[in-house]
Kinemage of the C-alpha trace (Angstrom):
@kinemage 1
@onewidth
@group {chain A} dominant
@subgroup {mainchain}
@vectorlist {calphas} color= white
{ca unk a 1} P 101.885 -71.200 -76.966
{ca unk a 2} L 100.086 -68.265 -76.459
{ca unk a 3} L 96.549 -68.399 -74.243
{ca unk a 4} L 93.259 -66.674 -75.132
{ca unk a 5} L 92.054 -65.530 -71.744
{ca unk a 6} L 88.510 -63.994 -70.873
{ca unk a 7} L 89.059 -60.433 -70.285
{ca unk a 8} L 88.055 -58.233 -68.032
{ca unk a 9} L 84.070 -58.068 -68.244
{ca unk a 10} L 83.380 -55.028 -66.280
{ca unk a 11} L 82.069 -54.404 -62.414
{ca unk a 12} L 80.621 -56.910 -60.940
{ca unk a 13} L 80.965 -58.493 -64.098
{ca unk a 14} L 82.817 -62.286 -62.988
{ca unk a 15} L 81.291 -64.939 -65.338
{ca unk a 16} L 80.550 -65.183 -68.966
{ca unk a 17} L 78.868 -68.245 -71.232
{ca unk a 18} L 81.086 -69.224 -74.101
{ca unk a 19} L 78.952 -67.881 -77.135
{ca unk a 20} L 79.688 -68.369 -80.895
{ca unk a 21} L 83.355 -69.076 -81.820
{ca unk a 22} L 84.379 -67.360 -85.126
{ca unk a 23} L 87.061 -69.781 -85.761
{ca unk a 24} L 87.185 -73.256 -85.508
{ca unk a 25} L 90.892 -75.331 -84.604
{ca unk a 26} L 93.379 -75.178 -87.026
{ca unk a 27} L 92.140 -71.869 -88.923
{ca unk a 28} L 94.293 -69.011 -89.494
{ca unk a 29} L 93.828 -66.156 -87.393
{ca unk a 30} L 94.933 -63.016 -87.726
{ca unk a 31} L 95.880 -59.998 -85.083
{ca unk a 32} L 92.571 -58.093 -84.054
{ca unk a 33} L 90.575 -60.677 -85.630
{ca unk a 34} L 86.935 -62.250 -83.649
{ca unk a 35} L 87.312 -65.352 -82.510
{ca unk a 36} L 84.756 -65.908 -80.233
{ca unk a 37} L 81.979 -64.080 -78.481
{ca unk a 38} L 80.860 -64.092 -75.130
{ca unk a 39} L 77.954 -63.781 -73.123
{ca unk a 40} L 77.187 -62.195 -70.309
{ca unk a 41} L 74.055 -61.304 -67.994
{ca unk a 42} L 74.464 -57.510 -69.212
{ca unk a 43} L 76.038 -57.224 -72.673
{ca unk a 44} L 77.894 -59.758 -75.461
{ca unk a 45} L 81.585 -59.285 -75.642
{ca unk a 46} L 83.930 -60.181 -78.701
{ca unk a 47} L 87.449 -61.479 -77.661
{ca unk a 48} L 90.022 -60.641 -80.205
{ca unk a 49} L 93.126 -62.159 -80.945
{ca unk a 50} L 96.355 -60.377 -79.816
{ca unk a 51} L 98.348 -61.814 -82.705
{ca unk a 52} L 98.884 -64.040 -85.823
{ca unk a 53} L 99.217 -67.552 -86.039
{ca unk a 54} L 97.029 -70.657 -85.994
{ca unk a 55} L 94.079 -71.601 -83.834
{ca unk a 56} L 95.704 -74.803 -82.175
{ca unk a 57} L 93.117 -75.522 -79.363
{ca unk a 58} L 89.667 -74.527 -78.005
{ca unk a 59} L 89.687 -75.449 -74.536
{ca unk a 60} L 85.954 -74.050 -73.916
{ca unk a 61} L 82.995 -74.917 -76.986
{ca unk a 62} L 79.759 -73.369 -76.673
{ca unk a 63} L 77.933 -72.981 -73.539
{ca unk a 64} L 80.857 -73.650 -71.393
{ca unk a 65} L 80.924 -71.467 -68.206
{ca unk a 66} L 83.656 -69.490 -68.185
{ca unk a 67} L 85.255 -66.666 -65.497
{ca unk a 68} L 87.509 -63.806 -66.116
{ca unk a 69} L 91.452 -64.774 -66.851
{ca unk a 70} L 90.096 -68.573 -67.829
{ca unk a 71} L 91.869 -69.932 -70.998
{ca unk a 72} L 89.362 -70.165 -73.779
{ca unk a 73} L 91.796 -71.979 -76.124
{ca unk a 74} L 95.574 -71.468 -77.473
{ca unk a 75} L 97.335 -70.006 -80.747
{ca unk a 76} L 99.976 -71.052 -82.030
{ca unk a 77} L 102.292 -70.419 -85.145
{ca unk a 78} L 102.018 -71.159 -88.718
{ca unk a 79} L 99.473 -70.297 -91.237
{ca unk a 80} L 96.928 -72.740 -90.794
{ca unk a 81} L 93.819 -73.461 -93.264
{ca unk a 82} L 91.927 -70.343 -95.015
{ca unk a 83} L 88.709 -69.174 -94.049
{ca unk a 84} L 87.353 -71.387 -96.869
{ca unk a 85} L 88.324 -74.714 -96.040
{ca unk a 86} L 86.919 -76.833 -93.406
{ca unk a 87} L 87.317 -74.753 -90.325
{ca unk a 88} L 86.520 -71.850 -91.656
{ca unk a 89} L 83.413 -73.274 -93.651
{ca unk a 90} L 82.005 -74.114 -90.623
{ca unk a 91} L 82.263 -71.501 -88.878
{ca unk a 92} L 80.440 -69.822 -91.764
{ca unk a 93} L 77.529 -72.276 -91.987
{ca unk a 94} L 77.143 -71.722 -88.283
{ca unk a 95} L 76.915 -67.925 -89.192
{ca unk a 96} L 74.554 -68.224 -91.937
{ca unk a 97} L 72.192 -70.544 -90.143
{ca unk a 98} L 71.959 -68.126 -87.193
{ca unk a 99} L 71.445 -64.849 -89.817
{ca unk a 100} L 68.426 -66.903 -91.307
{ca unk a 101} L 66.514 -67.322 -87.593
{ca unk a 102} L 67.369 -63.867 -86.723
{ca unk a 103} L 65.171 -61.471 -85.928
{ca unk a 104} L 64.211 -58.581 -83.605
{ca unk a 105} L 63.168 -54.409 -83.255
{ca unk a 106} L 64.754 -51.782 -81.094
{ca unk a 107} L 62.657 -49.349 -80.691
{ca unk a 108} L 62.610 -47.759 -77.304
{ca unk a 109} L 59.608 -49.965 -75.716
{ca unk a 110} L 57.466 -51.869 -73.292
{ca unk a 111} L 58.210 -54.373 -70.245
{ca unk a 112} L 61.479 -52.349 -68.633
{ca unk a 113} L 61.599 -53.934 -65.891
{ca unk a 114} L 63.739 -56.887 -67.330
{ca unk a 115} L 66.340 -55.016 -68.035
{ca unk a 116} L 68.973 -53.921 -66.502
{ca unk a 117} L 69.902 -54.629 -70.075
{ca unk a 118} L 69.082 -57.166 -68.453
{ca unk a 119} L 71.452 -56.754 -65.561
{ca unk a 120} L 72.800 -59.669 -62.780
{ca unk a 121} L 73.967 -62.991 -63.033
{ca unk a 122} L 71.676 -66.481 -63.562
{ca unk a 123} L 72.842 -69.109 -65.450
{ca unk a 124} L 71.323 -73.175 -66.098
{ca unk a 125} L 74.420 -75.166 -64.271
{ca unk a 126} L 74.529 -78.055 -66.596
{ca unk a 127} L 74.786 -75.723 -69.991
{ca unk a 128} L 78.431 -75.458 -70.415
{ca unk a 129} L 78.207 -79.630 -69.514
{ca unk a 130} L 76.131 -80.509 -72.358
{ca unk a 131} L 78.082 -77.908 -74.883
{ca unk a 132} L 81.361 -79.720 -74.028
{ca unk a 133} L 79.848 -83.063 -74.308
{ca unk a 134} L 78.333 -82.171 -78.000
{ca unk a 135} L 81.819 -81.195 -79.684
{ca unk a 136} L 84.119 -83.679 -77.653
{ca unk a 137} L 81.648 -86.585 -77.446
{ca unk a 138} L 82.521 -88.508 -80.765
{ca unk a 139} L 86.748 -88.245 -80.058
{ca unk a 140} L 85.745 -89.276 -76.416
{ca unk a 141} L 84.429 -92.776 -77.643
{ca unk a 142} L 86.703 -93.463 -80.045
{ca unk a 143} L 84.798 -92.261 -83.229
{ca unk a 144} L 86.081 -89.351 -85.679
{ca unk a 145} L 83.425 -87.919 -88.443
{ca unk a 146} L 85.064 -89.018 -91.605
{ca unk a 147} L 86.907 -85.431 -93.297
{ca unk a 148} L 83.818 -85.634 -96.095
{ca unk a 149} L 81.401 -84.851 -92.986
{ca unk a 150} L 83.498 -82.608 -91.229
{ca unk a 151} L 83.827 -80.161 -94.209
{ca unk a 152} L 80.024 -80.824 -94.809
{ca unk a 153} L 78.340 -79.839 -91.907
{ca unk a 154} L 79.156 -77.466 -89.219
{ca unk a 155} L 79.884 -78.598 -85.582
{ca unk a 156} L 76.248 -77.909 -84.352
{ca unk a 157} L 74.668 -79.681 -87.194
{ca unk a 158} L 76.898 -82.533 -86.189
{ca unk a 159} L 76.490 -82.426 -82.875
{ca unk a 160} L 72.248 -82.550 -83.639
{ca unk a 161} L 73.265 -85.338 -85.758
{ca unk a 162} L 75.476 -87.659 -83.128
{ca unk a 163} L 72.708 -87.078 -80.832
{ca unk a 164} L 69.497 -88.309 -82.765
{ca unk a 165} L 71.575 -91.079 -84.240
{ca unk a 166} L 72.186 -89.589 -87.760
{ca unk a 167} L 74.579 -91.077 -90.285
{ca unk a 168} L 75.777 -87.515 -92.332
{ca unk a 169} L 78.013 -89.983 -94.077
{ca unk a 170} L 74.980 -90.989 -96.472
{ca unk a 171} L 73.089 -87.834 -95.989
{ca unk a 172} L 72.622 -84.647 -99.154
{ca unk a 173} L 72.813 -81.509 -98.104
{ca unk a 174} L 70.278 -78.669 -99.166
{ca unk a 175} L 72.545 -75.700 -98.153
{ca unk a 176} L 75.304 -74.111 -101.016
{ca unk a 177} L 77.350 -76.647 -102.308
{ca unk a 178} L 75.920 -79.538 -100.348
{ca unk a 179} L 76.518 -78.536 -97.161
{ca unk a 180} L 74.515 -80.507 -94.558
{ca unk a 181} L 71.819 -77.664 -92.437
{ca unk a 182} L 70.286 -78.054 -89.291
{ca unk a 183} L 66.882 -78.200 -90.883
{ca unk a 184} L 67.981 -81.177 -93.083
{ca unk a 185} L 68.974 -83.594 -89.498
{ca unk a 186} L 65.591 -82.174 -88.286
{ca unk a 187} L 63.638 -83.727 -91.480
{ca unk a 188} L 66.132 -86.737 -90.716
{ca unk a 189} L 64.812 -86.731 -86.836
{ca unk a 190} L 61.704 -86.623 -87.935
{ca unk a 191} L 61.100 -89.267 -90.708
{ca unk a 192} L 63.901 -91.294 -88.895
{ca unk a 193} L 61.048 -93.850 -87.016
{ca unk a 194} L 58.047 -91.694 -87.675
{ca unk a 195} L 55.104 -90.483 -85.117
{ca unk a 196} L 57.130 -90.015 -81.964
{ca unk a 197} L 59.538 -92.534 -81.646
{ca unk a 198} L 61.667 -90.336 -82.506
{ca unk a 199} L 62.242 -88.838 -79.212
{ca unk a 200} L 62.305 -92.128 -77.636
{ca unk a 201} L 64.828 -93.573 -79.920
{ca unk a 202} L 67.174 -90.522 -78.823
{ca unk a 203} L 70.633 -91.376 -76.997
{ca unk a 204} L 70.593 -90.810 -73.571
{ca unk a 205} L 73.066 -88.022 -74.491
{ca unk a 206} L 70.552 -86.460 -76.166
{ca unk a 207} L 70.407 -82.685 -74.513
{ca unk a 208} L 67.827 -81.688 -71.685
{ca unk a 209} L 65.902 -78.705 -71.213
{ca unk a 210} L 67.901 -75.390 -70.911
{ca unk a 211} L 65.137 -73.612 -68.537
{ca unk a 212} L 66.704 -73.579 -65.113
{ca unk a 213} L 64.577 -75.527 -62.270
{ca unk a 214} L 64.874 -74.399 -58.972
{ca unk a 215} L 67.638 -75.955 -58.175
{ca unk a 216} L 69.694 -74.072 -60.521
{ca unk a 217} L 70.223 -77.185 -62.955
{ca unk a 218} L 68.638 -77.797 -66.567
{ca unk a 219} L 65.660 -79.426 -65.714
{ca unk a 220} L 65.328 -83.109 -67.600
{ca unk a 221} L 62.796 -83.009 -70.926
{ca unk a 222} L 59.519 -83.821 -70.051
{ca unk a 223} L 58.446 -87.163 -71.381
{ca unk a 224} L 55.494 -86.333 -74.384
{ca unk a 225} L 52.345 -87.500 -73.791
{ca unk a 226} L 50.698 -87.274 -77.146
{ca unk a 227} L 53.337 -88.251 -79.382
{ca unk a 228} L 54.639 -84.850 -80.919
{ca unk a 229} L 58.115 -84.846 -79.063
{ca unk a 230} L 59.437 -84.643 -82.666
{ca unk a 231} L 57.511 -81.460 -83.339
{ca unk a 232} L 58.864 -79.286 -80.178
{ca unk a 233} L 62.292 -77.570 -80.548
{ca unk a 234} L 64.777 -77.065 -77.732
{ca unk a 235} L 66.859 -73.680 -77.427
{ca unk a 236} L 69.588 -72.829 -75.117
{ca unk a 237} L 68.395 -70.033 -73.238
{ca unk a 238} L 71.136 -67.263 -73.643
{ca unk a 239} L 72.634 -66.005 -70.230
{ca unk a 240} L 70.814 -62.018 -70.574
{ca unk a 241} L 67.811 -64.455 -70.762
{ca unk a 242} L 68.212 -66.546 -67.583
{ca unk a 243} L 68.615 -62.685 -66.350
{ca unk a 244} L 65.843 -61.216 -67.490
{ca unk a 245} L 63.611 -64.233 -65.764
{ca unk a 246} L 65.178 -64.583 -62.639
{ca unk a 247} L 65.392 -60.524 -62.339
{ca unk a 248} L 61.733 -60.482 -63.112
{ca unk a 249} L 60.542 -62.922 -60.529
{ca unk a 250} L 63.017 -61.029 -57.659
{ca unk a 251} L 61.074 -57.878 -58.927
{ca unk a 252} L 57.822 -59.354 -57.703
{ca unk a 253} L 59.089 -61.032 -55.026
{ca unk a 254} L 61.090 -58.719 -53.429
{ca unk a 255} L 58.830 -55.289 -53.064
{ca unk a 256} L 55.420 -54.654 -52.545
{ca unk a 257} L 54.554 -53.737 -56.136
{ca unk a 258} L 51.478 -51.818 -56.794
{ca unk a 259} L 50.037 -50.299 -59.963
{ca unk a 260} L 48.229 -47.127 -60.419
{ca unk a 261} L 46.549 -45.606 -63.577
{ca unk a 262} L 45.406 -42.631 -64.986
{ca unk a 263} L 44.998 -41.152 -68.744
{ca unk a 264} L 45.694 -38.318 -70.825
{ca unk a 265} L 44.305 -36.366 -73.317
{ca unk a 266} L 47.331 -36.377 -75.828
{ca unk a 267} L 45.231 -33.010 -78.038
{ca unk a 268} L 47.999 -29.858 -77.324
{ca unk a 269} L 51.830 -32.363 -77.786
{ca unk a 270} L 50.247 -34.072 -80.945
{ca unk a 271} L 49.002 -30.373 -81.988
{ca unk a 272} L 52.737 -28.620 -80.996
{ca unk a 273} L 54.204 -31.695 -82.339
{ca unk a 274} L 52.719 -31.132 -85.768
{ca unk a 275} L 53.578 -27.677 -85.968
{ca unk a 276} L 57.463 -27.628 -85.089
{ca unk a 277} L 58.582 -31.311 -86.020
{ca unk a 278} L 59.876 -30.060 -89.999
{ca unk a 279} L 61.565 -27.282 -87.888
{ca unk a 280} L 62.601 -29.055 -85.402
{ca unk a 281} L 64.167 -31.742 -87.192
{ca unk a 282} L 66.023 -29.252 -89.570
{ca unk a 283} L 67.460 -27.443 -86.796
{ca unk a 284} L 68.382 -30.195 -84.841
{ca unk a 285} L 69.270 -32.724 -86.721
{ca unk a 286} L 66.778 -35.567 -84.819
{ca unk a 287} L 62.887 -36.152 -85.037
{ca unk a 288} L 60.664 -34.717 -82.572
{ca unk a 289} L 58.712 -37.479 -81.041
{ca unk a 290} L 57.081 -38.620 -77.921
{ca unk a 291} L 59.525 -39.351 -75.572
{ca unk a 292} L 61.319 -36.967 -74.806
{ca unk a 293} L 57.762 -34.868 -73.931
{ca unk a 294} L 57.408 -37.740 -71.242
{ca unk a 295} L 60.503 -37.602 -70.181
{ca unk a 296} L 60.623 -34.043 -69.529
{ca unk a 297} L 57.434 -34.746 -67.674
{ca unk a 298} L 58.300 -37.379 -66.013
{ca unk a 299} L 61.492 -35.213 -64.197
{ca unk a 300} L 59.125 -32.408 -63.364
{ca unk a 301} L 56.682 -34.704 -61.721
{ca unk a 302} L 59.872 -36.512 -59.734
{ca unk a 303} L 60.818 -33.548 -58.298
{ca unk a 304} L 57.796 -32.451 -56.815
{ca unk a 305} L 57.621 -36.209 -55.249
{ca unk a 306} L 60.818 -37.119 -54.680
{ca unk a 307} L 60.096 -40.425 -53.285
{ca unk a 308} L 59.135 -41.800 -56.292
{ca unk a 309} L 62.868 -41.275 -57.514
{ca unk a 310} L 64.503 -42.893 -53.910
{ca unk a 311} L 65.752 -46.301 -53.656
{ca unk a 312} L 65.232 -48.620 -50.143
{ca unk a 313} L 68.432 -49.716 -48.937
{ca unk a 314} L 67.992 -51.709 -46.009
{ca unk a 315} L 66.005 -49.808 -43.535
{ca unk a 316} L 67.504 -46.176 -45.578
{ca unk a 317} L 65.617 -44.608 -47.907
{ca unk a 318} L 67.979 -42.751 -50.522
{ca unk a 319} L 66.682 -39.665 -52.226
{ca unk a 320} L 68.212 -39.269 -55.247
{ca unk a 321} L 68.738 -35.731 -56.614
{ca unk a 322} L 69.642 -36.473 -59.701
{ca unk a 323} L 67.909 -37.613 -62.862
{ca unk a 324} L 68.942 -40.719 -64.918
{ca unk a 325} L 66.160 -42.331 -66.790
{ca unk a 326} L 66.016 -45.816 -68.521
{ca unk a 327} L 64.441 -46.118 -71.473
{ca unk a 328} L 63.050 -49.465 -72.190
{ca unk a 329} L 64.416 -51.019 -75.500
{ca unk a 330} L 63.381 -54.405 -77.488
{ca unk a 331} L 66.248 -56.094 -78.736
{ca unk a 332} L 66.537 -59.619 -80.452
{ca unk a 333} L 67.553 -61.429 -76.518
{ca unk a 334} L 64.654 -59.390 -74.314
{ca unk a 335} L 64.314 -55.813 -72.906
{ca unk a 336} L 67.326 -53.822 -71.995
{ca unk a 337} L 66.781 -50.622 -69.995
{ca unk a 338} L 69.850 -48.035 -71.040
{ca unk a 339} L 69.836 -44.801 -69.584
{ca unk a 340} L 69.495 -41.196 -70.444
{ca unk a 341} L 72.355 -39.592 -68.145
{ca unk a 342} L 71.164 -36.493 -66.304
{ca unk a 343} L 67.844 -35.842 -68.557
{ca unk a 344} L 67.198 -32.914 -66.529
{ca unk a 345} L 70.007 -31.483 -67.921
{ca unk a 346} L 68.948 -31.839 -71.131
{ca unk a 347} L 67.072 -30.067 -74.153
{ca unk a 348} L 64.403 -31.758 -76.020
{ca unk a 349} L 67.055 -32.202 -78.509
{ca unk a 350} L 69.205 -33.960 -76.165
{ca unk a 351} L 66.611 -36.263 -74.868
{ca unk a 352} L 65.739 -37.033 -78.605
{ca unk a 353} L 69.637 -37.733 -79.638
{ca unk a 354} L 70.476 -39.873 -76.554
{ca unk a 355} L 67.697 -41.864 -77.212
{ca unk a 356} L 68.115 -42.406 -80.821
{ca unk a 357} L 71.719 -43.110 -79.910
{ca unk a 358} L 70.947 -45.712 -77.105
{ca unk a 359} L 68.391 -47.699 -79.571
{ca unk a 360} L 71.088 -48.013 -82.145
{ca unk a 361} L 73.941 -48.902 -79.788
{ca unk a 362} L 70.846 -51.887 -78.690
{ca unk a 363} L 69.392 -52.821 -81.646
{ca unk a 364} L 73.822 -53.298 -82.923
{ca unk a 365} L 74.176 -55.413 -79.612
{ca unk a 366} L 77.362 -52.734 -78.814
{ca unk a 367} L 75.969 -51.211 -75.694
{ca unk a 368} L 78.392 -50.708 -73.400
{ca unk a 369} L 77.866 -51.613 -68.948
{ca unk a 370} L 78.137 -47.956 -68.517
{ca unk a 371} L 74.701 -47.422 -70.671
{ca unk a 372} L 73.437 -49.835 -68.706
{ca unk a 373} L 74.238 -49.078 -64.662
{ca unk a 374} L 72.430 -46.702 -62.627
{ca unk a 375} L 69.075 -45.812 -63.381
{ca unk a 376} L 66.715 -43.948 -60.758
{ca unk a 377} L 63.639 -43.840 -62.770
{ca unk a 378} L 62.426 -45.913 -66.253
{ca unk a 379} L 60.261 -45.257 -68.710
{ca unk a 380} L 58.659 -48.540 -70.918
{ca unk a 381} L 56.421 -47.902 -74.135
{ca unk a 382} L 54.028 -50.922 -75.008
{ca unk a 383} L 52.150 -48.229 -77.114
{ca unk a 384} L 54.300 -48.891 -80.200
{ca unk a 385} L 53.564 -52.444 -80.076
{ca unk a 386} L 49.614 -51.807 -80.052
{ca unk a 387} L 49.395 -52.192 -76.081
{ca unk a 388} L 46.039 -50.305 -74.912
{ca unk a 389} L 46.821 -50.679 -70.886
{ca unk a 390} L 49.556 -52.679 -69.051
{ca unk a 391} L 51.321 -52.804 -65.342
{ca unk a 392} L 54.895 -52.512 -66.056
{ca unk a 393} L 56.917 -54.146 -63.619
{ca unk a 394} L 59.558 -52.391 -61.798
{ca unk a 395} L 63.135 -51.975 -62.609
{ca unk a 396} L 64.997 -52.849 -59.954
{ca unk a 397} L 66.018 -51.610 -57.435
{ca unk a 398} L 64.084 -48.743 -58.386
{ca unk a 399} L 61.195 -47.604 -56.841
{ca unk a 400} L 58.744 -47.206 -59.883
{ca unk a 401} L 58.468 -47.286 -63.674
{ca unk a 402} L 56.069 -45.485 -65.857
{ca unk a 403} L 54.438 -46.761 -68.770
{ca unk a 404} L 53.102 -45.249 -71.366
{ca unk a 405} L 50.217 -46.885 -73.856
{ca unk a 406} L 48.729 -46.557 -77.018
{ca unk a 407} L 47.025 -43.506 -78.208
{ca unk a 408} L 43.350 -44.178 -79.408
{ca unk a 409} L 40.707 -41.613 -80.361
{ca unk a 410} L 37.555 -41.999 -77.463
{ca unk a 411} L 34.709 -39.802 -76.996
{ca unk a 412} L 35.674 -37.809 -73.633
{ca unk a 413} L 33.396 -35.233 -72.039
{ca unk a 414} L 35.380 -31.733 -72.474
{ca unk a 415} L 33.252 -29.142 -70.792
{ca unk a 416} L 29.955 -30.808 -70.658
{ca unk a 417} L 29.969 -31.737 -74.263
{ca unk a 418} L 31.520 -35.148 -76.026
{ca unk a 419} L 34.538 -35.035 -78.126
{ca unk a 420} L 36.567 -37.340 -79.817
{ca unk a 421} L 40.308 -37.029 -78.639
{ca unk a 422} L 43.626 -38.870 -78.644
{ca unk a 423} L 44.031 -40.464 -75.507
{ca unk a 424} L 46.738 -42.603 -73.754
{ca unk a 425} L 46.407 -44.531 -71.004
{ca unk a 426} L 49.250 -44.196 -68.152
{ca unk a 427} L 50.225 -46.537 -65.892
{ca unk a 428} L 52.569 -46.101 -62.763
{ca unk a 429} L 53.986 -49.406 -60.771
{ca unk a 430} L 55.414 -48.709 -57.718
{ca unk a 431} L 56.912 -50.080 -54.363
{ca unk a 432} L 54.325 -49.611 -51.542
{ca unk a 433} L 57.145 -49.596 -48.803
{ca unk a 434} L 58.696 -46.621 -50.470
{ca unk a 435} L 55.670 -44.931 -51.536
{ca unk a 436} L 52.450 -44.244 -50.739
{ca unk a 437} L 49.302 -44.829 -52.926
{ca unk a 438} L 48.456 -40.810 -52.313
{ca unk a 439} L 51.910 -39.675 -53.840
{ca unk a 440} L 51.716 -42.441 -56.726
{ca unk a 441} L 48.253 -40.906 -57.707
{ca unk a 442} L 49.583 -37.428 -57.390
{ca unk a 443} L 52.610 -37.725 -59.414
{ca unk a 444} L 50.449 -39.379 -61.930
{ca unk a 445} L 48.372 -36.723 -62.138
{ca unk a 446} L 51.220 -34.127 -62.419
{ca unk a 447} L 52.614 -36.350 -65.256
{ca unk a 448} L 48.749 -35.654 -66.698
{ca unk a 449} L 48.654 -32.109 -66.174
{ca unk a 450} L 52.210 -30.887 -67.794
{ca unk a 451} L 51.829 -33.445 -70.659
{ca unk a 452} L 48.181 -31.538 -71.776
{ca unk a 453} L 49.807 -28.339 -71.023
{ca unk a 454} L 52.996 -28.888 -72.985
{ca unk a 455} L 54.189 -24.897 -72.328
{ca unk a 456} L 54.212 -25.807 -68.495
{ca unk a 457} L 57.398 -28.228 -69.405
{ca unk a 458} L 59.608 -25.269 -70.403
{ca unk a 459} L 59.081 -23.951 -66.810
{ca unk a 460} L 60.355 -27.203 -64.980
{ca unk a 461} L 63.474 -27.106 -66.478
């Protein structure tokens, strides 16, 4: 029978966690069809099948561990059951319940740092133990869900269920046509012995905390101490989110990260920015906004201080004389950080487009590892989220990251007299071994300067 292998993943790219399967054993499937998506520390990747037939086996459930060439499952022939019998219900009820706890923004943002789209490796050891446990458990000792229950709830539901003790037998359904949800074994969980017994009363199967401890395993639940066990919720942190914390904590760890700040008097871009946005956009095709005024900044200021765009290898220092700038975007798992390939290069336009593009590509979870790699400078915006001041932390292995703020009207002194203007707050982390505190103030301040004197941009191109 054929195999369903985990395909190539991309550089560097070795492991993936075993993420949603789109069909469930027995189902039809048809050529080019999803069956199952997995996750990796950079991006989610859907694994087609290469032909028709039957879904006879899945080898790996969800949360299994899994490395490139592995056999996720096997097809076979035949036609199988139709996307609206058992199988396929529940791999619909499974969809649904995720589309109703959904949520998320990706607009270009704050926090890069996390990135590189999150960006290496870090995965709880014990998660694919636990997801093979949940669907193989019941066969395992002898027990089968009776076909009523099977076509009645999906497999996570009754996994939940098995574990908390839960007889779906002689439990209604709220969902469409009686299907049993997750929130109805919760109320079950919860009412089952009332106060907190309920988490005592748990098997010992029951499934332990997803946050890695130092040791790289799921760290056991804690026990409760006030009795509310039955009121906390326990989510399997997804791989780009094991990433994003250990990448964070290397980030601190591993340079001598400094923050510097400054602020700008916003007055002449929002001013030009009024006056040639309608234009703009109707010649262009994209809205004129922020960024890409920062961003041109930003690759002015880098090349009068060129060690702010250098990366420490070892005991070199590599200047970098190009220009590819990470944006910071907020998507539903955490910050990714894709990048704006030779920005220098670019129009305002361009900047505009590429970022608009990028966002998109995040927000639709199809970013690709080549909008992701590289990098030598990033640029995170709390502002749009209502952050007045922050210290960014740094992308790395880069060797700062700028972030912009909130713009709030404050009286100023202009000339000996008090005005009200627009002003942001700037901040500027960087890595004290590869620069020092007078270039981080300088470029700062040259950042400052061509941003309230928009007309200087056009002559740093």
């Amino acid at each position: 029978m054929p195999e369903i292998h985990v395909p190539e993943l991309g550089e560097s790219v070795t492991e993936a966690t075993v993420g949603q399967w789109m069909k469930q054993e027995g189902e039809a499937v048809s050529a080019g069809e999803t069956l199952v998506e997995l996750e990796t520390d950079k991006i989610n990747f859907e694994v087609e099948a290469e032909e028709d037939g039957v879904l006879e086996k899945i080898s790996h459930p969800e949360g299994d561990e899994v490395t490139v060439g592995e056999a996720l499952g096997t097809i076979g022939e035949g036609s199988g059951q139709s996307s609206g019998e058992s199988g396929g219900g529940d791999a619909q009820s499974e969809k649904d319940e995720q589309a109703e706890s959904s949520g998320g923004s990706g607009e270009p943002e704050q926090g890069a740092q996390e990135s590189q789209q999150s960006s290496s490796a870090a995965t709880a050891g014990t998660t694919g133990e636990t997801g093979a446990a949940g669907t193989e458990g019941s066969e395992a000792n002898g027990h089968r869900e009776p076909e009523e229950v099977s076509g009645r709830a999906s497999p996570a539901v009754r996994k939940l269920a098995e574990e908390y003790g839960i007889d779906l037998a002689s439990t209604s359904g709220s969902g469409t046509g009686g299907r049993i949800t997750k929130e109805d074994v919760e109320r079950l969980i919860r009412s089952q012995s009332g106060g907190g017994q309920a988490a005592q009363e748990a098997p010992a199967s029951a499934p332990a905390s997803t946050q890695p401890s130092g040791d790289g395993q799921s760290a056991a639940p804690a026990p409760s101490e006030d009795g509310r066990a039955h009121l906390e919720e326990r989510v399997r942190l997804s791989r780009r989110r094991q990433t994003i914390a250990q990448r964070l904590v290397e980030a601190q760890q591993n340079a001598a990260m400094l923050t510097t700040f400054n602020e700008v008097d916003m007055s002449a871009v929002m001013e030009l920015r009024k006056r040639r946005k309608d234009d703009f956009q109707e010649r262009t095709g994209v809205k004129l906004g922020f960024m890409s005024f920062f961003t041109k900044a930003s690759i002015g200021a880098l090349k009068s201080f060129p060690e702010i765009n250098a990366e420490l290898q070892g005991t070199e220092l590599v200047y970098k004389n190009y220009y590819d700038i990470g944006m910071a975007v907020n998507t539903e798992e955490g910050l990714v950080v894709p990048v704006v390939r030779d920005a220098d290069n670019l129009s305002f336009a361009g900047i505009e487009q590429e970022i608009g593009d990028l966002a998109t590509k995040a927000r639709d979870g199809k970013l690709g590892l080549q909008d992701l790699q590289g990098g030598t400078f990033t640029i995170t915006n709390g502002g749009i989220f209502g952050s007045l001041i922050s210290t960014p932390i740094l992308n790395a292995p880069q060797s700062a990251i700028l972030g912009m703020h909130k713009i709030q009207e404050r009286p100023v002194a202009v000339d000996g007299q008090v005005e009200i203007r627009p002003m942001m707050y700037l901040a500027l982390s960087y890595d004290h071994r590869v620069v020092d505190g007078r270039g981080a103030v300088s470029f700062l301040v040259r950042i400052k300067e061509l941003i309230e004197d928009p007309e200087s941009l056009l002559l740093e191109g």
